[in-house]
Structure formats: structure tokens, C-alpha cells
N, CA, C and O of each residue as an XYZ file, in Angstrom:
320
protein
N      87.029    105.413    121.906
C      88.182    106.261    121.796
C      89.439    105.420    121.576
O      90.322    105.735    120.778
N      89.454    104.298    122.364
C      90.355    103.670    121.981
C      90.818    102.841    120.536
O      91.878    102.322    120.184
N      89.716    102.963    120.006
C      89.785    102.361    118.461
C      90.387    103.597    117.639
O      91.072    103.215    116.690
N      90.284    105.191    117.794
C      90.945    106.075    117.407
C      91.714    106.334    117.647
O      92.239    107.060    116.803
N      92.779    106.004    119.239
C      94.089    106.244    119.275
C      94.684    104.876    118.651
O      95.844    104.970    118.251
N      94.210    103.928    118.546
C      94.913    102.736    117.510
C      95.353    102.838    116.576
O      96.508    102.568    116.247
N      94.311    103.348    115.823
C      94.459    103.928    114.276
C      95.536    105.118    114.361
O      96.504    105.165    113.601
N      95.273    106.092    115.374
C      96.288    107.106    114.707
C      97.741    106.418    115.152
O      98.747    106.640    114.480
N      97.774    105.638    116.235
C      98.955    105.272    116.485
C      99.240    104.269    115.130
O     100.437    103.984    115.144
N      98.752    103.821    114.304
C      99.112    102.627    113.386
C      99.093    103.767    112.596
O      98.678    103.181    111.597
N      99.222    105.116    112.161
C      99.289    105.927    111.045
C     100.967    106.129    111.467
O     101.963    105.809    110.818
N     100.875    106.677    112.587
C     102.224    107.500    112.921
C     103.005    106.357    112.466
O     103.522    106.582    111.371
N     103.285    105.098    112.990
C     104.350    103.800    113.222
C     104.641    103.462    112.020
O     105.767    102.999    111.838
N     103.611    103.608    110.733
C     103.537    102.771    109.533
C     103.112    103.684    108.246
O     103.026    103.187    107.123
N     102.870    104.972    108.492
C     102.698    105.794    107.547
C     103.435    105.952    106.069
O     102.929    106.059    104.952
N     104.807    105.925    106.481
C     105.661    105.733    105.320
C     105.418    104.130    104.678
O     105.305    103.935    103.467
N     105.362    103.088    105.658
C     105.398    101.726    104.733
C     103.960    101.535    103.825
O     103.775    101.326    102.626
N     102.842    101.744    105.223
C     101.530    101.311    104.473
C     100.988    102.395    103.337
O     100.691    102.188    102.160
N     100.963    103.719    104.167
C      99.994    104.453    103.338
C     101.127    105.711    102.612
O     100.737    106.771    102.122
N     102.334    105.340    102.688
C     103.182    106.254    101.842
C     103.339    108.008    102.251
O     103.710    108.992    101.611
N     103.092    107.895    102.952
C     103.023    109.120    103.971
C     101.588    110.134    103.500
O     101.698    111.352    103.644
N     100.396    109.605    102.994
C      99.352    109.784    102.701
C      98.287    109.939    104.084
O      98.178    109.050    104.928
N      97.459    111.387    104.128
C      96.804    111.368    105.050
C      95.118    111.578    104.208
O      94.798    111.972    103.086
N      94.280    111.056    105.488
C      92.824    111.331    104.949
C      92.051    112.201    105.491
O      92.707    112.972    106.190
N      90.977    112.419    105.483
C      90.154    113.516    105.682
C      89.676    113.517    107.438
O      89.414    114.410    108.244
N      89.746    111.698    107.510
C      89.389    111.458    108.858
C      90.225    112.103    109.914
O      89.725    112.413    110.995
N      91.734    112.357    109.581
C      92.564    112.048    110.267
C      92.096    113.844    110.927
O      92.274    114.079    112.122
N      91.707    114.585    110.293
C      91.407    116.080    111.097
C      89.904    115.968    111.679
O      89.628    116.652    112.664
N      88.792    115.017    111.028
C      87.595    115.235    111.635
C      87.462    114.602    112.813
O      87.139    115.149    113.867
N      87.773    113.133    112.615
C      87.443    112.201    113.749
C      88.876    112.289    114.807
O      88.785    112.542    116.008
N      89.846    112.095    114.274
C      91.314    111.566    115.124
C      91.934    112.578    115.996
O      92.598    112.290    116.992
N      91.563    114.414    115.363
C      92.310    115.369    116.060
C      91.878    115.343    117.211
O      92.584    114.842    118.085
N      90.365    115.974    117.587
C      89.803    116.398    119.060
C      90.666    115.345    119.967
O      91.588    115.803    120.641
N      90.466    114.344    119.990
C      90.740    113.828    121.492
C      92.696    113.293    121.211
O      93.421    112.658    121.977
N      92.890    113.652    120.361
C      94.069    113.682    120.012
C      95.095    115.013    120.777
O      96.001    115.024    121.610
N      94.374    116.041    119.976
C      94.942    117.110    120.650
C      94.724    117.466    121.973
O      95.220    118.519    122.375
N      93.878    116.569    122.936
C      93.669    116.737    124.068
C      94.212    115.932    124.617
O      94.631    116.347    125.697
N      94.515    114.600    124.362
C      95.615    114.087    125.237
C      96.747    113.680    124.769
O      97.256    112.678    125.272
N      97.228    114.190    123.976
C      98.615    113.796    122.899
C      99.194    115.304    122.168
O      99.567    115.384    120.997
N      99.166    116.458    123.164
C      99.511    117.675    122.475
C      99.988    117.708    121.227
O      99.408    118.066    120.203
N     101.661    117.105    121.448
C     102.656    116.568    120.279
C     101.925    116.382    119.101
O     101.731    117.200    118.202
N     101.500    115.107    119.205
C     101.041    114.184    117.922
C     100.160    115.347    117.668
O     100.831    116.092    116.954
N      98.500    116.123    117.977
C      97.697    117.104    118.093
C      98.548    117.692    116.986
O      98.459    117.325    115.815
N      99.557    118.824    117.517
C     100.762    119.624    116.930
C     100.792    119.095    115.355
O     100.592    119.754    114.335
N     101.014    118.105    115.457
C     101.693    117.660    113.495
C     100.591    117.230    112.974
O     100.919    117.002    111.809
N      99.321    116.930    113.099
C      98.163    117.573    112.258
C      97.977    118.522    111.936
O      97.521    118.865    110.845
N      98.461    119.516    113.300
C      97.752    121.130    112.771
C      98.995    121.572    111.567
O      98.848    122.480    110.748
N     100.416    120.557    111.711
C     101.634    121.655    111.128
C     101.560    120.539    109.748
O     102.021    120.995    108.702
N     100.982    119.059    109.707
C     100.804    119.022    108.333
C      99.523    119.462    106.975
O      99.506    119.290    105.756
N      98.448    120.164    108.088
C      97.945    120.902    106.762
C      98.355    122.464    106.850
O      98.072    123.024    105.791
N      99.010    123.437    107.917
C     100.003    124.756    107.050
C     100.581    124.080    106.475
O      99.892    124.109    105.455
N     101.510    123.295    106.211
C     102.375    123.094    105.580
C     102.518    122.829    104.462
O     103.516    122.904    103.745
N     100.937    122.315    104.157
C     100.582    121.965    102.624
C      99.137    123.156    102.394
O      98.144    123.220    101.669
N      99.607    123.762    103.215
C      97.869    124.937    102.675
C      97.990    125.484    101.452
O      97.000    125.692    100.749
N      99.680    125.882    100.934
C     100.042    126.917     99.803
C      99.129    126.328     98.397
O      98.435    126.913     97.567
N      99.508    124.892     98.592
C      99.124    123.821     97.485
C      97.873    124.115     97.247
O      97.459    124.812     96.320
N      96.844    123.248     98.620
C      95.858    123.234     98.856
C      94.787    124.948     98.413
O      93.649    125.021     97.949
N      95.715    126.032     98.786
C      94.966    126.993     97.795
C      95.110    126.958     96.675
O      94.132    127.536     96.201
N      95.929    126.532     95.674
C      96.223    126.587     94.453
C      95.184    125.553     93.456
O      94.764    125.699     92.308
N      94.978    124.337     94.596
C      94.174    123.767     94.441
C      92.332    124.161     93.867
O      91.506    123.882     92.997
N      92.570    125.099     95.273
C      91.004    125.529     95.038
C      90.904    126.470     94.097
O      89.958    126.665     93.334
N      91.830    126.996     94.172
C      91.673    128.145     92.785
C      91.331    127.791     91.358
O      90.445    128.432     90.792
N      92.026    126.729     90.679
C      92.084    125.905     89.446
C      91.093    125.306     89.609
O      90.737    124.713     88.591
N      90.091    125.111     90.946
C      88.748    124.399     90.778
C      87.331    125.562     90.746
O      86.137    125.280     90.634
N      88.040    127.044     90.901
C      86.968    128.153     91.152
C      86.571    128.461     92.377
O      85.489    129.044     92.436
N      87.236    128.200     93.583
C      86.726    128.393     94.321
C      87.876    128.872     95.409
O      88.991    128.366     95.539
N      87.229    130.160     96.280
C      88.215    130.659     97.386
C      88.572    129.577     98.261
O      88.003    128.491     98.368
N      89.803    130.094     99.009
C      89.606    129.676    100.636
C      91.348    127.784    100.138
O      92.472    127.735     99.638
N      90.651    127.093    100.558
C      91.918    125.935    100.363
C      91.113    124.485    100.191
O      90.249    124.170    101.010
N      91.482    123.563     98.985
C      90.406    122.575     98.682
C      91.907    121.075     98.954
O      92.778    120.689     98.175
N      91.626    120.712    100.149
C      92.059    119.696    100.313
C      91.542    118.452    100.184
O      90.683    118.137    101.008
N      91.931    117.463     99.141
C      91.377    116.737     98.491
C      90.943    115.171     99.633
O      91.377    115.193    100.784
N      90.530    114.568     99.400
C      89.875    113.385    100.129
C      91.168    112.324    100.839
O      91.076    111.777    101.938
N      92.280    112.225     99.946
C      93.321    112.058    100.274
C      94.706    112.300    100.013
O      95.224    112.058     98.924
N      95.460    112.890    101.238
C      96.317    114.148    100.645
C      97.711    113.636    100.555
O      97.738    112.933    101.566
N      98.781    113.535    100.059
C     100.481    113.273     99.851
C     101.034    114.799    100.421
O     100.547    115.922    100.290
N     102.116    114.378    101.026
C     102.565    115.060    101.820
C     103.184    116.434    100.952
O     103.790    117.401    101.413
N     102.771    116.121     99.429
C     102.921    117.720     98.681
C     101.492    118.861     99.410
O     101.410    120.064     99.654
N     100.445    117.532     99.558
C      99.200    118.806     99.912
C      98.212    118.331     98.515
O      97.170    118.931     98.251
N      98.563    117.531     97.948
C      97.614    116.984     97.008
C      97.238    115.788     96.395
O      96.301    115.771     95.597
């Protein structure tokens, strides 16, 4: 667990320098659960950066045929 609060803590600190404010797929499968259980906050701005890019993310899936919201492998803070 502690190798996953590292990482998300080295996302939050350095996001804009390293990865350009770019998130990955991991960051909701592996990083949320124990995230949102002991880091409400931080928890919080996962869940509010994919609403925030869902509009995209459907528009996305649509132009690919498919319902529902297709968030790509790695996302820019447009949602695509």
C-alpha cells in the first residue's frame, strides 16, 4: 500500500511538471480504493476529475459506436 500512496502522492506534487496534468487508467483502478479510504480529499478529485471530463469522454464513445463514456488509456485534463 505504501508503494500506492507514493505514487499518488508523486502524481499530486508533480503532475503539472512530469506528466502535464495527464492521468492513467491506474489512477481509478489500483490508487482510488485505499485512497478514498484514507485520504477522503485526494479520494474526492478522482471522483470530480472524471465528471468533469465525462461530457468529452461520452462524445468520445459515441464517434467510436459505442454507448455509455470511453475514457481513453491516458487522459489530459480535456477528458481525452
Amino acid at each position: 500500500m505504501f508503494v500506492t500512496l507514493f505514487h499518488l502522492m508523486l502524481y499530486v506534487l508533480f503532475a503539472y511538471q512530469d506528466y502535464l496534468g495527464h492521468i492513467f487508467w491506474d489512477q481509478d483502478i489500483w490508487m482510488f480504493p485505499p485512497i478514498a479510504l484514507l485520504y477522503p480529499d485526494l479520494g474526492r478529485l478522482i471522483v470530480e476529475t472524471r465528471t468533469r471530463t465525462l461530457a468529452a469522454a461520452k462524445i468520445l464513445a459515441r464517434e467510436s459506436g459505442f454507448d455509455g463514456a470511453r475514457y481513453p488509456w491516458e487522459s489530459a485534463f480535456t477528458g481525452t
